[in-house]
C-alpha positions in Angstrom: -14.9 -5.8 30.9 -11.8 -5.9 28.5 -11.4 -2.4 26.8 -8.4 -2.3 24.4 -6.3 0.4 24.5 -5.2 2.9 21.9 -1.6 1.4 20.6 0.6 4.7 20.3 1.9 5.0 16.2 5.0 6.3 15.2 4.5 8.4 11.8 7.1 8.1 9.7 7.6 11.2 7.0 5.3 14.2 7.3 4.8 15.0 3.6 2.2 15.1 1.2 0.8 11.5 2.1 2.0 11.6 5.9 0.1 14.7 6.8 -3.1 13.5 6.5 -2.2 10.2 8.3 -0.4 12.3 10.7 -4.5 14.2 11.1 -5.9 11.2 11.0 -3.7 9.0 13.5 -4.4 11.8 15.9 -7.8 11.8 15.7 -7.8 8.5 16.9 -5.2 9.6 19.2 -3.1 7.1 18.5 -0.8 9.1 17.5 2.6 9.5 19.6 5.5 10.5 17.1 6.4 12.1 14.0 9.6 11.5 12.2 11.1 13.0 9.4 14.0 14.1 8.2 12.7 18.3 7.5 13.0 19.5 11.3 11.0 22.5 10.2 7.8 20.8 8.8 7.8 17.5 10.9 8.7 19.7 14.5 5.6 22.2 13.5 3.3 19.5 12.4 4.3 17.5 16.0 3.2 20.8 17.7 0.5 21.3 16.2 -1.0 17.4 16.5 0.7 17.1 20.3 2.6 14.9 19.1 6.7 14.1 19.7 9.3 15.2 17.0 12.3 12.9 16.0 14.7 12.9 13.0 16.2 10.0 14.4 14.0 6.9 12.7 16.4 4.3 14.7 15.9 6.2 18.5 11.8 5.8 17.4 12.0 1.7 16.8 13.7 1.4 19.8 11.3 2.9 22.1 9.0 0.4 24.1 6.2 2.2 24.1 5.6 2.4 20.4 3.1 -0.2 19.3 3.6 0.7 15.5 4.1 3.0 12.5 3.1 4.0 9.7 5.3 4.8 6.7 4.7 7.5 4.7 7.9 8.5 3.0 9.0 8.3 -0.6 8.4 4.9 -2.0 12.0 4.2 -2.9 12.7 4.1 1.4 10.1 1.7 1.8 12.1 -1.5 2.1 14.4 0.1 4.1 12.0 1.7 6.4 9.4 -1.6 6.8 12.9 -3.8 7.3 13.9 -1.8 10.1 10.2 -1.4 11.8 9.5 -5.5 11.6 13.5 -6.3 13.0 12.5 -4.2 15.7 9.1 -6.0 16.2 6.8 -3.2 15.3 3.5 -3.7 13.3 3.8 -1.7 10.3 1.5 0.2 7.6 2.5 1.8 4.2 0.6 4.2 2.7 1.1 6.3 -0.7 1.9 4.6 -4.1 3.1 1.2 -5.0 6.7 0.0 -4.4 8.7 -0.8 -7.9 8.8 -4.2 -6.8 4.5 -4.7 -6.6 4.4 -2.4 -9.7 7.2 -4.9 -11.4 5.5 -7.7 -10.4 2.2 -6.2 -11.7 3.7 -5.8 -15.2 4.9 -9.3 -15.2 1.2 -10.5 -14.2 -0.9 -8.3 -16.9 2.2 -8.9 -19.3 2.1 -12.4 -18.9 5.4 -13.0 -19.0 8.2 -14.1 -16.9 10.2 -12.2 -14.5 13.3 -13.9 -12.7 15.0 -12.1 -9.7 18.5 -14.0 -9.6 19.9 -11.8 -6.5 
C-alpha cells in the first residue's frame, strides 16, 4: 500500500488572506512555517497553529524539508515572492486578488485592444 504523505507548506504573509490559509493549511496539517515580516502577528499566529515562525523568506526556501508555499502577501510582492519559491524548486500557490499584470492583461482582452510589453 502507497500512502502519500502530507508535503510540509511554508506560509508566506500572515495577514488578512494568509490567516485563514494559515487555519486551513493546518487543518490539513500540512502546515510547517509561517513567514512574515510583523514578528508580533506572524510569531503569535505560529504559536497558536504549532507552527515555526521566520522573517527570513530566503532561510524558508532554502530548507529541504519544505515541499511548498503558499503566498499570501500583498499582490505587488507576488513576482518577487513566486520568482524566488520556483528558483528554489518549490511548488507554489497564490492566493488573494489578481496581480496588475493578469488584471492588465484582462483589460487588454475585454478591451479588445492591443497591449505591447517592449521590456
Amino acid at each position: 500500500m502507497n500512502i502519500a504523505k502530507t508535503p510540509a507548506i511554508a506560509l508566506i504573509g500572515c495577514g488578512m488572506w494568509g490567516k485563514n490559509i494559515a487555519r486551513n493549511l493546518a487543518q490539513l496539517g500540512a502546515l510547517k512555517v509561517i513567514v512574515d515580516a510583523d514578528a508580533v502577528r506572524g510569531g503569535a499566529m505560529a504559536k497558536d497553529l504549532d507552527a515555526e515562525f521566520f522573517t527570513d523568506l530566503d532561510a524558508v526556501l532554502a530548507r529541504a524539508d519544505i515541499a511548498g508555499v503558499a503566498i499570501a502577501t500583498p499582490a505587488i510582492t507576488h513576482a518577487d515572492v513566486v520568482t524566488k519559491a520556483l528558483n528554489a524548486g518549490l511548488q507554489a500557490a497564490l492566493t488573494g486578488a489578481k496581480s496588475p499584470a493578469d488584471a492588465m492583461k484582462d483589460a487588454q482582452r475585454e478591451a479588445d485592444r492591443i497591449l505591447k510589453d517592449y521590456r
